[in-house]
Biotite code that builds the C-alpha atoms (Angstrom):
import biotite.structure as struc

atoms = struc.array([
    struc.Atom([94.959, -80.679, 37.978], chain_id="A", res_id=1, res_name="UNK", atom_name="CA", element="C"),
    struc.Atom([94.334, -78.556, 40.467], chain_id="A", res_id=2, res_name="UNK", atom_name="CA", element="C"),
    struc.Atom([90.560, -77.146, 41.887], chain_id="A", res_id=3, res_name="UNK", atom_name="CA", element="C"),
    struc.Atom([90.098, -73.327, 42.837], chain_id="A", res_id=4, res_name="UNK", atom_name="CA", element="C"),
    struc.Atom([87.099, -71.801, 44.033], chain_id="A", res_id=5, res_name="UNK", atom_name="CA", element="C"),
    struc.Atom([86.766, -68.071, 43.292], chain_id="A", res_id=6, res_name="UNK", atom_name="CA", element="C"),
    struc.Atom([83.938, -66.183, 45.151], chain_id="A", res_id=7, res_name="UNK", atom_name="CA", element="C"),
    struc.Atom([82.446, -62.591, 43.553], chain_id="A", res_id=8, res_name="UNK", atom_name="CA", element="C"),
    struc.Atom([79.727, -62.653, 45.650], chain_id="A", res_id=9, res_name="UNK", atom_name="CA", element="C"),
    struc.Atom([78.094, -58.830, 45.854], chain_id="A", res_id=10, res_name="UNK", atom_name="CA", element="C"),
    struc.Atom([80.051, -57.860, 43.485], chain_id="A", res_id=11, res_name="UNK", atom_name="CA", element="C"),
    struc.Atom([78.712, -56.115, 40.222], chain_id="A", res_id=12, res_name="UNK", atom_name="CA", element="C"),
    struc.Atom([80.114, -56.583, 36.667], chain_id="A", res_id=13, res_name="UNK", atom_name="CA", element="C"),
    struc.Atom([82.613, -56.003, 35.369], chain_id="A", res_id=14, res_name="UNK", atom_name="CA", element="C"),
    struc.Atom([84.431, -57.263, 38.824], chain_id="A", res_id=15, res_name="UNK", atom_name="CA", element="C"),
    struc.Atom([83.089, -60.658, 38.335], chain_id="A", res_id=16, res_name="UNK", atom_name="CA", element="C"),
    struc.Atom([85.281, -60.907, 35.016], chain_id="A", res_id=17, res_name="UNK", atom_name="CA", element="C"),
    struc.Atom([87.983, -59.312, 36.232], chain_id="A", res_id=18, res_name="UNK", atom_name="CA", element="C"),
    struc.Atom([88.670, -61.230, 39.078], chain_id="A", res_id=19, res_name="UNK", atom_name="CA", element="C"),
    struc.Atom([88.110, -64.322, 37.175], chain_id="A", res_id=20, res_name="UNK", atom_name="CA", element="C"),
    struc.Atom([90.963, -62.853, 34.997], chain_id="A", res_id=21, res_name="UNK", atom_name="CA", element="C"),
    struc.Atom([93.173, -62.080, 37.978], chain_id="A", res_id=22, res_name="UNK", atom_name="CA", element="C"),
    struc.Atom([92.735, -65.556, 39.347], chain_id="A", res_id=23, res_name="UNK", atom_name="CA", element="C"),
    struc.Atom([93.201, -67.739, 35.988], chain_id="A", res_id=24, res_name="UNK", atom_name="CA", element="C"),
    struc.Atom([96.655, -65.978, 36.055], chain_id="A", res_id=25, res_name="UNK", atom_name="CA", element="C"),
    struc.Atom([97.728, -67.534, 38.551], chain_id="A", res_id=26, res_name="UNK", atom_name="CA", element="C"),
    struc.Atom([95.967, -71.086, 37.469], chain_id="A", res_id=27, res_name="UNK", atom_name="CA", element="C"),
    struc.Atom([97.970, -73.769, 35.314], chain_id="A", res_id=28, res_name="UNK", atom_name="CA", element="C"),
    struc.Atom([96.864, -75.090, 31.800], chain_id="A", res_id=29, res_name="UNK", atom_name="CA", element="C"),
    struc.Atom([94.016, -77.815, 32.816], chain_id="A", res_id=30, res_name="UNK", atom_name="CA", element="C"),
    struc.Atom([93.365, -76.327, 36.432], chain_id="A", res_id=31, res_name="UNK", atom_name="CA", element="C"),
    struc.Atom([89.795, -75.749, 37.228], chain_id="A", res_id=32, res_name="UNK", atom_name="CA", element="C"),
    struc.Atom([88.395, -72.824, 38.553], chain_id="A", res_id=33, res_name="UNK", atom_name="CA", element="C"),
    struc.Atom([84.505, -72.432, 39.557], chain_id="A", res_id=34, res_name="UNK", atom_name="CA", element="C"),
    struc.Atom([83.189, -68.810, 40.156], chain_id="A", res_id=35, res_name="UNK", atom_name="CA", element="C"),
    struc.Atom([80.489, -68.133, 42.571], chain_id="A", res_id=36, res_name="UNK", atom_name="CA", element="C"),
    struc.Atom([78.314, -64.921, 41.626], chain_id="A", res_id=37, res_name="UNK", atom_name="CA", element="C"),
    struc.Atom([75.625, -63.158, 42.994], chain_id="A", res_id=38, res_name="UNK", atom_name="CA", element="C"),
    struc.Atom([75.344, -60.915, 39.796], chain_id="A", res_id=39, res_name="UNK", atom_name="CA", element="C"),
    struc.Atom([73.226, -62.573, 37.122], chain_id="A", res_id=40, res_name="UNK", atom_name="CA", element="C"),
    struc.Atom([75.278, -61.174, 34.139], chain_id="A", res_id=41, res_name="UNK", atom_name="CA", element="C"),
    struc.Atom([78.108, -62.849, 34.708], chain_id="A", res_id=42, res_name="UNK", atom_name="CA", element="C"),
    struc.Atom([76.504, -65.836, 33.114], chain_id="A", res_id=43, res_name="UNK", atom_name="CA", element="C"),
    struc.Atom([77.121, -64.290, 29.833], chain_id="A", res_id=44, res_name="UNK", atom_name="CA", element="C"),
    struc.Atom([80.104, -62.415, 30.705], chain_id="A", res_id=45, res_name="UNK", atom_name="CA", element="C"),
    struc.Atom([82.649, -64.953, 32.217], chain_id="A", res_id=46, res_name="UNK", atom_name="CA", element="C"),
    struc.Atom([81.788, -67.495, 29.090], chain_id="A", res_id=47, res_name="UNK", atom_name="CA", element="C"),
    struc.Atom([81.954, -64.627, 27.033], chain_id="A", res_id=48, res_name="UNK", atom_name="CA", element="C"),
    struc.Atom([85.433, -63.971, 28.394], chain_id="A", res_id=49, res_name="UNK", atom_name="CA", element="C"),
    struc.Atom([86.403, -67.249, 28.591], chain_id="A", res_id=50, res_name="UNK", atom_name="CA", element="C"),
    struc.Atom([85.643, -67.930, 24.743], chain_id="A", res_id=51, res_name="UNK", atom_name="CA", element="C"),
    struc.Atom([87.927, -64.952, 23.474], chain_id="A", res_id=52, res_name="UNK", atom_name="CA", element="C"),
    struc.Atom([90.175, -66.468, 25.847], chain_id="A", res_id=53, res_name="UNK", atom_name="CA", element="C"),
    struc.Atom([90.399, -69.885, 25.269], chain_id="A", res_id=54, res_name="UNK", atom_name="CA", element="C"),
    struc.Atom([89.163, -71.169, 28.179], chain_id="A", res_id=55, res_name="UNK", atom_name="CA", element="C"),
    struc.Atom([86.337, -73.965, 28.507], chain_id="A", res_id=56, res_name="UNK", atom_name="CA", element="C"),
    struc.Atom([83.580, -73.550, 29.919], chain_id="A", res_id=57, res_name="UNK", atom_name="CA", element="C"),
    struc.Atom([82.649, -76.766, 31.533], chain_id="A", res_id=58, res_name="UNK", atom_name="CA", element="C"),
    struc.Atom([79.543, -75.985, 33.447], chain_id="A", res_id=59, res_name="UNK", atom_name="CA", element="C"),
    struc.Atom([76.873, -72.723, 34.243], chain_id="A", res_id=60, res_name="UNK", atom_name="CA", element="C"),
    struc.Atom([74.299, -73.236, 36.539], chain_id="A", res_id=61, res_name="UNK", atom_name="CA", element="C"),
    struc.Atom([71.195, -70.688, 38.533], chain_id="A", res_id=62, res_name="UNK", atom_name="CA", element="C"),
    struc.Atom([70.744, -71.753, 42.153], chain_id="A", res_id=63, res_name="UNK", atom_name="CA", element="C"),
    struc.Atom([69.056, -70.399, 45.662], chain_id="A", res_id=64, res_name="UNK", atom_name="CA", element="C"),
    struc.Atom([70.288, -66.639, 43.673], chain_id="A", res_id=65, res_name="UNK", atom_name="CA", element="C"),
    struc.Atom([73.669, -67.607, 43.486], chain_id="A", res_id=66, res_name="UNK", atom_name="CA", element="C"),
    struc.Atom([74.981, -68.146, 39.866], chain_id="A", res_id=67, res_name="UNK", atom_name="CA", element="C"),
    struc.Atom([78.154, -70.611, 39.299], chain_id="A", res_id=68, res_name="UNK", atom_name="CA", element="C"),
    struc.Atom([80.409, -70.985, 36.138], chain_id="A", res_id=69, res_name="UNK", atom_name="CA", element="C"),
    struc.Atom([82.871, -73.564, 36.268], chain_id="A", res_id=70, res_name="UNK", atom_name="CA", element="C"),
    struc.Atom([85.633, -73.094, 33.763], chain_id="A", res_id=71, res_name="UNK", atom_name="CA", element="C"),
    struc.Atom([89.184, -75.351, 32.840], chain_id="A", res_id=72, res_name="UNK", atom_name="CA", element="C"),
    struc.Atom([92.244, -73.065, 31.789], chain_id="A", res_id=73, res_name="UNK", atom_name="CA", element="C"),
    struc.Atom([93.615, -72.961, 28.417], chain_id="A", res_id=74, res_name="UNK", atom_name="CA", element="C"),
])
């Protein structure tokens, strides 16, 4: 299993999601990626994306204005 950390800070949607998209590409089945946003609606967005995906989501969390979705590839 491998551990990726993908930051979209200052970045407005829908680049959150699509970098997420670009980056899970490159990721392995079981890999972990967690997403570091400054853009509060990508705590609906990248689970949103990651459901019609496949993906699992395995933790969102609000902190200090930075927003963090940690997700495991289908």
């Amino acid at each position: 299993m491998n551990q990726e950390t993908l930051n979209t800070h200052r970045l407005l949607c829908p680049l959150p999601v699509i970098r997420t998209q670009d980056k899970v590409k490159t990721l392995q089945a079981g890999d972990r990626l967690t997403v570091r946003c400054t853009d509060p609606g990508a705590m609906h967005d990248i689970p949103a994306w990651c459901r019609i995906n496949g993906h699992k989501v395995l933790e969102t969390k609000a902190e200090n204005g930075e927003y963090v979705v940690v997700l495991e590839v289908a």
